[in-house]
C-alpha positions in Angstrom: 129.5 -208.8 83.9 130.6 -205.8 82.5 127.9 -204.2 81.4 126.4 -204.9 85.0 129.3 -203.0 87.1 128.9 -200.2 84.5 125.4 -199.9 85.5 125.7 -200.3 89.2 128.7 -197.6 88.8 126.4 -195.4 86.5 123.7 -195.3 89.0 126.0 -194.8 91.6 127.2 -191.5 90.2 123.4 -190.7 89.3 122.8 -190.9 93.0 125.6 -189.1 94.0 125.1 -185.9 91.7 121.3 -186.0 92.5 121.8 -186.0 96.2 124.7 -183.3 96.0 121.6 -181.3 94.6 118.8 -182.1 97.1 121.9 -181.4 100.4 123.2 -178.4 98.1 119.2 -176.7 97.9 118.6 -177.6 101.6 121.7 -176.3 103.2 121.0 -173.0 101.3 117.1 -173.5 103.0 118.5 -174.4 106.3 121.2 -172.1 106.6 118.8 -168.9 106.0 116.0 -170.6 108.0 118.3 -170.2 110.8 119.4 -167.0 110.9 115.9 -165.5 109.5 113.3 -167.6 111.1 113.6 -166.1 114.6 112.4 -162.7 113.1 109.6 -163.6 110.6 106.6 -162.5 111.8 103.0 -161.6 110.6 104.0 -157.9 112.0 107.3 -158.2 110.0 105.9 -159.4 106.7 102.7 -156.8 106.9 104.5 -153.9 108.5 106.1 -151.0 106.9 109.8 -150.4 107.0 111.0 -148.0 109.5 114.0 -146.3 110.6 115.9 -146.2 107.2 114.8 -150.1 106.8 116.8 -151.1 109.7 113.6 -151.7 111.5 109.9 -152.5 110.8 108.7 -154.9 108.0 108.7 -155.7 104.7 104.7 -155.4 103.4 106.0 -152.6 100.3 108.1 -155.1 98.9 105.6 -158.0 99.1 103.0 -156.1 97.6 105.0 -154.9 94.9 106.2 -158.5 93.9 102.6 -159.9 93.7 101.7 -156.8 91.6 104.9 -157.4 89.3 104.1 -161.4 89.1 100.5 -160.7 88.3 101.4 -158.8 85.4 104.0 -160.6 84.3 101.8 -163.7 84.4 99.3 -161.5 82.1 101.9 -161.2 79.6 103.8 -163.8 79.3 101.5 -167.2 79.8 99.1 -166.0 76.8 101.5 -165.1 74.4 103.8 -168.2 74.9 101.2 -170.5 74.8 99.8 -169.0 71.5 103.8 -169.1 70.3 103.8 -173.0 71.4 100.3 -173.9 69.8 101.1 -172.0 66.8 104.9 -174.1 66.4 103.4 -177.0 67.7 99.8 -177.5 65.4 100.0 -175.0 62.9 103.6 -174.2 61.6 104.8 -176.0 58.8 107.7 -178.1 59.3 110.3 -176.1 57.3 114.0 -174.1 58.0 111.9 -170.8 59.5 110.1 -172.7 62.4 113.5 -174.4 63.1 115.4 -170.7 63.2 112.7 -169.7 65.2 113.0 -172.6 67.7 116.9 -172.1 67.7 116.3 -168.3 68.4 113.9 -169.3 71.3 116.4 -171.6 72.9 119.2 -169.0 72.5 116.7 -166.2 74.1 116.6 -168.5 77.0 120.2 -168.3 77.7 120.4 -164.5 77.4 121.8 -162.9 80.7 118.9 -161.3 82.4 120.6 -157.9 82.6 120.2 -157.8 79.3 117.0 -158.0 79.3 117.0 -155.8 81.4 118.5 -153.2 79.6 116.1 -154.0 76.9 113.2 -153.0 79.1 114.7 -149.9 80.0 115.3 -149.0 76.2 112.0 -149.8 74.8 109.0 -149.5 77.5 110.8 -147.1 80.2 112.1 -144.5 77.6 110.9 -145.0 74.0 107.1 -146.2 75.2 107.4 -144.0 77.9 106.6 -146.1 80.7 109.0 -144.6 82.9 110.4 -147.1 86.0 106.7 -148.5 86.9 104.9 -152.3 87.5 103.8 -152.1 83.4 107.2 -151.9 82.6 108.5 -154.4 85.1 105.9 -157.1 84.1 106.3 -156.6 80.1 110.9 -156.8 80.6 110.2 -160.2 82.7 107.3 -161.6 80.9 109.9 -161.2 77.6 112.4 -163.1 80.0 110.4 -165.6 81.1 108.7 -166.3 77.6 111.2 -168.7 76.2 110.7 -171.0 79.0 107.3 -171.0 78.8 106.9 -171.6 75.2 109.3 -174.4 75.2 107.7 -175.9 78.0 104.3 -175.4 76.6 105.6 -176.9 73.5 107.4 -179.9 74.7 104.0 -180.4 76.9 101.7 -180.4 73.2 104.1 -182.8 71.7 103.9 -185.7 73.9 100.4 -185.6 73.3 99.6 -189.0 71.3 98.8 -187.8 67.7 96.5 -190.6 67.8 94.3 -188.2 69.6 94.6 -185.7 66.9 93.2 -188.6 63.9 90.5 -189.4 66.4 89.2 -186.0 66.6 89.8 -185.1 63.0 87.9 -188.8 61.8 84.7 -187.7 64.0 84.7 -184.1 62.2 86.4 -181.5 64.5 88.3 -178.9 62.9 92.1 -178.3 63.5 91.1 -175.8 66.0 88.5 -177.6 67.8 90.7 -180.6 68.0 93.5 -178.2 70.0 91.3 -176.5 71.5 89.4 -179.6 73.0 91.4 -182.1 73.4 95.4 -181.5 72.6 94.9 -178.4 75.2 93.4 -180.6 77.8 95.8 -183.3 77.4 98.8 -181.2 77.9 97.5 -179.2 80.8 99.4 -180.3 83.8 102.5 -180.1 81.3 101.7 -176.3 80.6 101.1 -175.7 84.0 104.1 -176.8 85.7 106.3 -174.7 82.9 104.5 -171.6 83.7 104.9 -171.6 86.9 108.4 -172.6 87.0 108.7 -169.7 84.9 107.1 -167.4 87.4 109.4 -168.3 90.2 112.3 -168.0 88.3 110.6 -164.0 87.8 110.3 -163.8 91.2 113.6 -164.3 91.9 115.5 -162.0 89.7 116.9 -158.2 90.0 118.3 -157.0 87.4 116.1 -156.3 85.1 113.6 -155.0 87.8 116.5 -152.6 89.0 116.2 -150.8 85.3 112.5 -150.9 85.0 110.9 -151.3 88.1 112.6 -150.9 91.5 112.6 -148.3 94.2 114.9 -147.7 96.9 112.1 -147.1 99.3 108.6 -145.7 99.3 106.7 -144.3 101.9 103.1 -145.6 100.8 101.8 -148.5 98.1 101.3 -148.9 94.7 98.3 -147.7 93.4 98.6 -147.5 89.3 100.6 -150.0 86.8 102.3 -146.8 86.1 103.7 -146.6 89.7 107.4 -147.8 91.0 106.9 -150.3 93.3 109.4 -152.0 96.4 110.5 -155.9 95.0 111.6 -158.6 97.1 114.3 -159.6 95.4 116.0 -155.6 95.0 114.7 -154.8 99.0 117.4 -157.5 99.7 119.8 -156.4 97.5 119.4 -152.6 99.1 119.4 -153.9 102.9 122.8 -156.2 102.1 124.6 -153.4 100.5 123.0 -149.7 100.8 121.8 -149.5 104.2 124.5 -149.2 106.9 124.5 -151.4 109.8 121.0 -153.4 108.7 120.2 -155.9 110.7 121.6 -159.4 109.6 118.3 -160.9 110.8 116.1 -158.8 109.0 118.4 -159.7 105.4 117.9 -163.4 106.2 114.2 -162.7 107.2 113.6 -160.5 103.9 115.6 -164.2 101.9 113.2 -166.3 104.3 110.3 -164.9 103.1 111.5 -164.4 99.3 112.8 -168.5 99.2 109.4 -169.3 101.1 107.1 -167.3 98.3 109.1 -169.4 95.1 108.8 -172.8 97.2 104.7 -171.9 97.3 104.6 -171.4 93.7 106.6 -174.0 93.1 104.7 -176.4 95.2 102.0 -174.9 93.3 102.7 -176.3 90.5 103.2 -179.7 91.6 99.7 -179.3 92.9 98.1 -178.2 90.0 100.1 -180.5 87.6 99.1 -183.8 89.9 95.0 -182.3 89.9 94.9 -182.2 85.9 96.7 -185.3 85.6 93.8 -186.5 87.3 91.3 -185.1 85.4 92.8 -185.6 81.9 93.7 -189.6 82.0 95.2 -190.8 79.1 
């Protein structure tokens, strides 16, 4: 009887805390889907700003965050799924791989101003970058690369190592075997932590402030080695630089930020439910 009310109470508070959550995330949606949706626009989102930003539309900033999440998609998803296979297949089980897990998880947990900093340090003044999309991508590809790799990894693991003795009893090689079937299996898994990962990019601003950002610029990106306007700092600059904005146009410039990491979020869910589809097991 006991053991019965302490589950019906334990699922009670499960309920609770997860709906706090869901009514949490969609008063946040609702309340800037109120005050933004009236001036979202196709002439807002591809227009150019005008009159000091109080006016006109947001197409620099746009541009400049698919530029910065294309390269920082280049950078990171590569390299952390090479860190996860190597950890996960190839690393022997000793005390380095588990310092190196450790330091992962603790990179994970590192303010993002630091990294940041980091950015500016190495690839805007010792690489010589300068504030441009190259150095933007590398600072949040490093930031977004523990994520990914422990994703990726958790995503290899719960593939069945019967697989594994299958392949390695009909002849593949260790790498064939990844390659060919771990890989597949652990697909949607992959997936959905890389793209989580890229909407978590999406979203920040301080490390793009050091590396990255620009107040405002009067035509487009045309080089990696270019500054470019981001979402996330454009909002930043309208809520506190620009004198009398527009309260519309800052919820607008949120609408459309919160829209973009709900599409790659839904993206992911998307992709994930496709391979799961395709790789049965």
């Amino acid at each position: 009887m006991r053991k019965a009310t302490a589950d019906r109470v334990a699922c009670l508070l499960l309920a609770v805390a997860a709906w706090s959550v869901i009514l949490l995330a969609l008063a946040v949606f609702g309340l800037v889907a109120w005050h933004g949706a009236a001036g979202l626009s196709l002439e807002f989102i591809f227009g150019m700003p005008r009159q000091g930003m109080r006016a006109g539309g947001i197409w620099p900033a746009v541009v400049g965050t698919t530029y910065l999440m294309v390269g920082t998609m280049l950078t990171s998803i590569p390299l952390g799924l090479a860190g996860a296979v190597y950890l996960t297949e190839y690393a022997p089980s000793n005390l380095w791989t588990a310092a190196i897990r450790v330091a992962i998880i603790n990179l994970a947990g590192v303010p993002s101003v630091v990294y940041g900093l980091f950015g500016l340090g190495l690839f805007v003044l010792f690489l010589g970058f300068g504030a441009s999309i190259l150095a933007g991508s590398l600072t949040l590809g490093i930031l977004v690369l523990p994520l990914i790799i422990t994703t990726a990894e958790e995503a290899l693991r719960a593939v069945p190592a019967d697989f594994r003795a299958a392949s390695y009893a009909l002849g593949a090689s260790q790498w064939q075997t990844t390659r060919r079937v771990v890989l597949p299996c652990a697909l949607p898994g992959i997936l959905t932590g890389s793209i989580l990962a890229l909407g978590r990019a999406a979203g920040e601003t301080a490390p793009i402030l050091f590396t990255v950002a620009a107040f405002f610029l009067p035509a487009l990106p045309t080089s990696p080695l270019h500054q470019a306007m981001v979402l996330p700092y454009h909002l930043y600059v309208l809520s506190t630089q620009v004198p009398n904005a527009p309260v519309q146009i800052q919820h607008s410039t949120a609408l459309v930020l919160l829209l973009l990491v709900l599409a790659l979020n839904l993206s992911a869910v998307v992709l994930r439910i496709r391979a799961r589809r395709a790789h049965r097991w």
